[in-house]
C-alpha positions in Angstrom: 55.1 149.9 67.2 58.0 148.9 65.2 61.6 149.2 66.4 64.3 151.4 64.3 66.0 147.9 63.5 62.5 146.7 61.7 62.3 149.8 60.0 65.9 149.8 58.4 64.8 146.3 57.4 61.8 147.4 55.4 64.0 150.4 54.2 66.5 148.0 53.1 64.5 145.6 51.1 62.3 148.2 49.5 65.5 149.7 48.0 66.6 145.9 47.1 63.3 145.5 45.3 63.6 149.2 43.4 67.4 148.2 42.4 66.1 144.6 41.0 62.9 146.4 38.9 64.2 149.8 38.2 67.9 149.0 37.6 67.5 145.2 36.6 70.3 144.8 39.4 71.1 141.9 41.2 71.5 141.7 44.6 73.5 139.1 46.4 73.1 138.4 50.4 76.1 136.4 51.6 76.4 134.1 54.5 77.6 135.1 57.7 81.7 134.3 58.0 82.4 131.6 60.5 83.5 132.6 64.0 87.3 132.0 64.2 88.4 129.4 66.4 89.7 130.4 70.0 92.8 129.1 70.8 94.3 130.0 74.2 96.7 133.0 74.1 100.3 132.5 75.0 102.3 135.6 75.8 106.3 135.0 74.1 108.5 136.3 76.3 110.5 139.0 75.4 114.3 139.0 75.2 114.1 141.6 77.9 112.0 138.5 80.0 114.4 135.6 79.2 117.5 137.7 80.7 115.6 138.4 83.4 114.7 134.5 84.1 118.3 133.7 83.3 119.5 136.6 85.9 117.0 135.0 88.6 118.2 131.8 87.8 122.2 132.8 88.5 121.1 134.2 91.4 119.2 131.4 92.9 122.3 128.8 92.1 124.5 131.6 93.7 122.1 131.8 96.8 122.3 127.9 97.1 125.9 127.8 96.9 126.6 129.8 99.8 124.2 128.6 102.1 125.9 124.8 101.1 129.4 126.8 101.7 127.7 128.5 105.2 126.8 125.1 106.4 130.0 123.0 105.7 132.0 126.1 107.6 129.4 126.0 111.0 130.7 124.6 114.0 129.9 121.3 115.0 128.8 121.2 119.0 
């Protein structure tokens, strides 16, 4: 029993074969393109995601500021 991809096959070169006789056609098979290289994907960030960062940042410097400031004021025992 043949499978449907066997048939196309013999469908395909019998009409290949009628082009080339009836139609004095050529037919050209080409070569399979090359896969493309994979190269890892890195994401840009958006502006949207740098002012965000930057926001973070400012708040983290803000943070350690007054915890240094919260420290210096506590009372020594």
């Amino acid at each position: 029993m043949q499978t449907p991809k066997d048939l196309l096959r013999e469908q395909l070169a019998q009409a290949a074969e009628q082009f080339k006789s009836e139609q004095n056609g050529e037919v050209v098979i080409y070569a399979a393109q090359p896969a493309p290289e994979k190269r890892p994907w890195r994401k840009r960030p958006s502006i949207h995601d740098e002012v965000f960062a930057k926001e973070l940042d400012s708040m983290r410097k803000q943070k350690a500021e007054t915890e240094q400031g919260d420290s210096s004021r506590a009372p020594s025992a």
